[in-house]
N, C-alpha and C positions, 0 to 999 in steps of 0.2 A: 229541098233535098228529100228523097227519099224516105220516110221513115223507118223503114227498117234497117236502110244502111245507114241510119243516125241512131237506132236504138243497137246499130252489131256496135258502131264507134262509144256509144257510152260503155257496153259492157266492154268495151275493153280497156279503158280509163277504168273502168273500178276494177277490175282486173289487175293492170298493171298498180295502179293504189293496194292491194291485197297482199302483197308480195314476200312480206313478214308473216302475215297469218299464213298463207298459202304454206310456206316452210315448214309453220309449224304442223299443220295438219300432216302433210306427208311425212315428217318425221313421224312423229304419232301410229298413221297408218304402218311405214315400214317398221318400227320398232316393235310392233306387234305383232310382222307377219316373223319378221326373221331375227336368231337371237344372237346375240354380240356375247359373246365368252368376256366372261371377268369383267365385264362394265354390266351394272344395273342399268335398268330401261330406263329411269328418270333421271338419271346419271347421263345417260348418253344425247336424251333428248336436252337437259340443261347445253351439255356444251355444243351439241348443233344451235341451238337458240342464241347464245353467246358470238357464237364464231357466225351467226347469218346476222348479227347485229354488225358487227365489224366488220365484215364486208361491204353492208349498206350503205356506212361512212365512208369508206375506202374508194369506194366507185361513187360516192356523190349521190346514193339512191335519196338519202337523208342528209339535212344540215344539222350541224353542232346543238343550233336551238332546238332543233325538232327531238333530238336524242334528250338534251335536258327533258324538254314534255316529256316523252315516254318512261323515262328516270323515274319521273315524279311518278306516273302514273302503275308503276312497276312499284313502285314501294305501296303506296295505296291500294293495290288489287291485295298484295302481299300480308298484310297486315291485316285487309278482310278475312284472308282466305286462312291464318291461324287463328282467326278468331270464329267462325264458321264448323271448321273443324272439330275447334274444340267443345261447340256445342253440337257436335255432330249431324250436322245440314249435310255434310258428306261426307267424303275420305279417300284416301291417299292409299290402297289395300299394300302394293308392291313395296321393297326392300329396295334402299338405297342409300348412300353417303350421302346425298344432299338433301338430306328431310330437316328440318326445324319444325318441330312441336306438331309431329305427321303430314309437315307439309314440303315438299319436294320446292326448292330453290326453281322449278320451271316454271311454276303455275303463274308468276309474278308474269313472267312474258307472255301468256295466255292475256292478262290484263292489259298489258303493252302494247302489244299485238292491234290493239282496239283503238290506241293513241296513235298508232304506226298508219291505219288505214285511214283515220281520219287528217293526218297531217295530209299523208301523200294526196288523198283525194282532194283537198285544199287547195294543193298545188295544181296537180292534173286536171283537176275540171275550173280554176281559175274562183273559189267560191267566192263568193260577197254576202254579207248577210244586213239587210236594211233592218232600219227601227229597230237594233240589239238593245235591252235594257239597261237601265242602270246599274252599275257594280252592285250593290248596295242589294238588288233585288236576285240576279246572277249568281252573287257568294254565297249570299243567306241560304237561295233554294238548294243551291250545291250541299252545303252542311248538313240541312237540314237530311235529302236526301240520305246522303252518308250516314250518319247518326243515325236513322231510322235501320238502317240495316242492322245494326246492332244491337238497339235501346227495342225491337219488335220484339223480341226474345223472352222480355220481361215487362213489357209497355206496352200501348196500342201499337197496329200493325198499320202508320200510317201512309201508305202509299198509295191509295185512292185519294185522299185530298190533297196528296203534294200533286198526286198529277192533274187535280181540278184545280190544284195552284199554278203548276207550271202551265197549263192551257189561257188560266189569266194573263199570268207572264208574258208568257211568248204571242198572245194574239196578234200582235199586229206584225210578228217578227214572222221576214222572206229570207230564204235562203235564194241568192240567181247562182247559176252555173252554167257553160261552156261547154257545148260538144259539136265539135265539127263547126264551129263559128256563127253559131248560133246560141241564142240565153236563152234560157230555161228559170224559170222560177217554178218553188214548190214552199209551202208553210213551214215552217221548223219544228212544228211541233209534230206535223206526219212523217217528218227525213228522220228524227229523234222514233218516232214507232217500226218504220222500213227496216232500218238498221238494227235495233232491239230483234226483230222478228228474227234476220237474218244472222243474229246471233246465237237466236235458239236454235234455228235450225242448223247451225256450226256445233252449239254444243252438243246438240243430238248425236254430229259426229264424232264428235269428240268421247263422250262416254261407249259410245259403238266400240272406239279403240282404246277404250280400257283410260283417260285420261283421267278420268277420275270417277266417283262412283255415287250415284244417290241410295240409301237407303233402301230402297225396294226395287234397288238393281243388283240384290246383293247375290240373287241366285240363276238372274238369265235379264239382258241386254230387256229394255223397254224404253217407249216413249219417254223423254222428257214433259212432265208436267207443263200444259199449255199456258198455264199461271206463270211459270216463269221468266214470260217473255216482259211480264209487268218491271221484272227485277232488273232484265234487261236493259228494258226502255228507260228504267230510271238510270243505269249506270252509264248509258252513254250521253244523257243528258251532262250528266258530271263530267265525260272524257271531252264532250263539245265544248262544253261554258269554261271549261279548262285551257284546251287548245286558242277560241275565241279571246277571252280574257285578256290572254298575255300576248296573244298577236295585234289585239287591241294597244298593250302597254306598250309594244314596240313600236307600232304605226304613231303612236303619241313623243317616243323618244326620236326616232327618226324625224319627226314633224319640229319638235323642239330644235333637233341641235341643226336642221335648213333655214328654221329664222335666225338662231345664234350665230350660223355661217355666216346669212346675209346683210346681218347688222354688223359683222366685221369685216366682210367683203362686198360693200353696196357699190352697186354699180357705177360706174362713170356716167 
């Protein structure tokens, strides 16, 4: 096949995988250009975010499990992101009803958003992932991750040796994928940097419209620090080994109960 009509077919499988963030970002852009009388801006983008989730379900974009993942991963951004705040990494400048501790009830779907693309593209490009680690080593670097966000603050800023750990981890681990019927493999630990990047460059647009605000964006719009693609790359590591994980646990409970089937319906 062609390769260029095999790289238009993948961008468009990440495309249609996007569909959640895509929402979000044009909400964002329009709430910025045009203003809504008596609904606050983060107000209005919370409940398009809410109401483009239940849709999703509604027409089948997402399954039940896949919304639990994003749940989870929604209250974990959320949680960061009051705690972030409140040491003022950034902030929330606009006026609105759904702030908790400066931080706007949206921001959580911005984290979501990131669980949302990677479910869907799981499905749409058909993933597989060979040599996945043991839980044991998956959980631990996920925590650890995590907790570094937080414990940097006042502790070492250990994200260089988690990523010279996560590079041990994941050595031998492939990601394969499907585009146009053909597989594709790429290492897990570059699809973990791809996507980190192409998050800075979302968030670039995102502070562009006002989503939220750095520190030394406090008097005119600028580049997002190229260092934060580091913080990226670790958070999707966590929204992967998350997504992975428990589709792991289900591929094992489905595997369970076809032998407990077949030992109660063995064949004639």
């Amino acid at each position: 096949m062609n390769p260029i009509r095999t790289f238009i077919i993948f961008g468009l499988q990440q495309a249609r995988s996007c569909i959640f963030p895509a929402v979000i970002f044009l909400t964002l852009a329009a709430s910025k250009l045009i203003h809504i009388p008596f609904v606050s801006r983060y107000d209005f983008i919370l409940a398009v975010c809410i109401l483009a989730q239940a849709l999703m379900l509604m027409f089948k974009l997402e399954t039940w499990d896949e919304f639990k993942v994003i749940c989870m991963f929604h209250v974990i951004g959320l949680v960061l992101e009051l705690y972030k705040v409140h040491m003022g990494s950034w902030s929330y400048p606009e006026e609105g009803w759904t702030k908790i501790g400066g931080v706007p009830l949206y921001s959580g779907f911005m984290y979501a958003s990131v669980a949302s693309y990677i479910c869907q593209a799981w499905r749409n490009l058909n993933l597989r992932i060979r040599h996945w680690p043991k839980a044991v080593w998956t959980v631990g670097i996920s925590v650890l991750i995590y907790l570094n966000f937080f414990t940097h603050h006042y502790l070492w800023d250990l994200r260089w040796w988690l990523t010279l750990l996560l590079v041990v981890v994941f050595f031998r681990t492939w990601v394969y994928f499907d585009v146009a019927g053909k597989t594709f493999r790429m290492p897990l630990v570059l699809s973990f940097f791809l996507i980190g990047f192409f998050i800075w460059v979302a968030e670039n647009i995102s502070t562009f419209f006002g989503a939220w605000q750095y520190p030394d964006q406090d008097h005119a719009w600028r580049l997002v620090h190229i260092g934060k693609i580091s913080s990226w790359f670790l958070l999707v590591v966590i929204s992967i080994i998350i997504v992975a994980q428990l589709k792991k646990v289900k591929e094992n409970e489905q595997a369970a109960e076809r032998t407990a089937d077949a030992v109660r319906h063995p064949l004639p």
